[in-house]
C-alpha positions as CSV (number, residue, x, y, z in Angstrom):
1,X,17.6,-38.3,-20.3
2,X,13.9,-38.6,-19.3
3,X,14.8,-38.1,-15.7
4,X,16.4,-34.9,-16.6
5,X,13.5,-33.4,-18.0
6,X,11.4,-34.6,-15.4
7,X,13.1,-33.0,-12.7
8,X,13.8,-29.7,-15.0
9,X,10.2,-29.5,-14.8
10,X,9.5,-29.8,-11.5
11,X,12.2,-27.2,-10.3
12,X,10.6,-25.1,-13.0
13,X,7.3,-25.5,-11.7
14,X,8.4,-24.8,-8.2
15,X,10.2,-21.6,-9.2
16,X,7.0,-20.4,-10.9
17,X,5.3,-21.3,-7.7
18,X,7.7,-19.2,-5.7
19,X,7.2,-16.1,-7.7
20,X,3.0,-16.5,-7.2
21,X,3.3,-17.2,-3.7
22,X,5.7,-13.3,-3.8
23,X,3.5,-11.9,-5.6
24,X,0.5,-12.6,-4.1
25,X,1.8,-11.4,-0.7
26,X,3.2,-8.0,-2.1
27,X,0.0,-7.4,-4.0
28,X,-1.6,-8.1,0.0
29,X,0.8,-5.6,1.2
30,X,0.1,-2.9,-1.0
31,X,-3.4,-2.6,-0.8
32,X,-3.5,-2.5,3.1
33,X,-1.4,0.6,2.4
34,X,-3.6,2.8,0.7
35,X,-4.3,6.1,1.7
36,X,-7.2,8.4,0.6
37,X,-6.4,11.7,-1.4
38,X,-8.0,13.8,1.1
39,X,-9.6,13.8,4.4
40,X,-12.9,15.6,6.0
41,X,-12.2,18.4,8.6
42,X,-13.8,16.1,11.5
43,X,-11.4,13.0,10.1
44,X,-8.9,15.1,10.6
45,X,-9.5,16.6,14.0
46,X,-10.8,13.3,14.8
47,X,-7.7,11.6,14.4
48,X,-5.6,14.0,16.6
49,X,-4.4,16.6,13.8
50,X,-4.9,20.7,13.4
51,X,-6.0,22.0,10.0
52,X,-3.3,24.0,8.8
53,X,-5.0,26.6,6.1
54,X,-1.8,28.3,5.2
55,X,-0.9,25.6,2.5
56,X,-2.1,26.5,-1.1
57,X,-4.5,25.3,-2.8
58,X,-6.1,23.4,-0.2
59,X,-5.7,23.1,3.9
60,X,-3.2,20.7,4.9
61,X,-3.7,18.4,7.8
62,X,-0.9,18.7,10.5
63,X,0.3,15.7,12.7
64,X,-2.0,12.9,14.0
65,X,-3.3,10.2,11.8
66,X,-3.5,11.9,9.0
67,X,-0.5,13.6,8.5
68,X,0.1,15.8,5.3
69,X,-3.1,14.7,3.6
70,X,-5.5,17.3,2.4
71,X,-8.2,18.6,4.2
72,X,-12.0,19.2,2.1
């Protein structure tokens, strides 16, 4: 009986292991992925996009890097 709960606990402590070590790498993953909101006109230039000023309310940046984000 006492061996039972002994190795119930360590396969419960692994599995609660497992999920940290998950975690922790998803939580890595996501914040390398972050972009910014919005992007200067030289940024976007820069970066090998055109400012398209068609888009409403703001300019849009077209292509390159930073594709689709907004242009200040």
């Amino acid at each position: 009986m006492r061996i039972r709960r002994i190795l119930a606990t360590v396969f419960a402590t692994a599995a609660l292991a497992g999920l940290g070590l998950t975690g922790a790498a998803t939580a890595t993953a996501t914040a390398g992925s972050v972009i910014p909101a919005s992007v200067t006109p030289g940024e976007c230039t820069d970066g090998g996009g055109t400012i398209d000023r068609s888009t409403a309310p703001l300019p849009t940046c077209r292509g390159g890097v930073h594709n689709g984000q907004t242009v200040d």
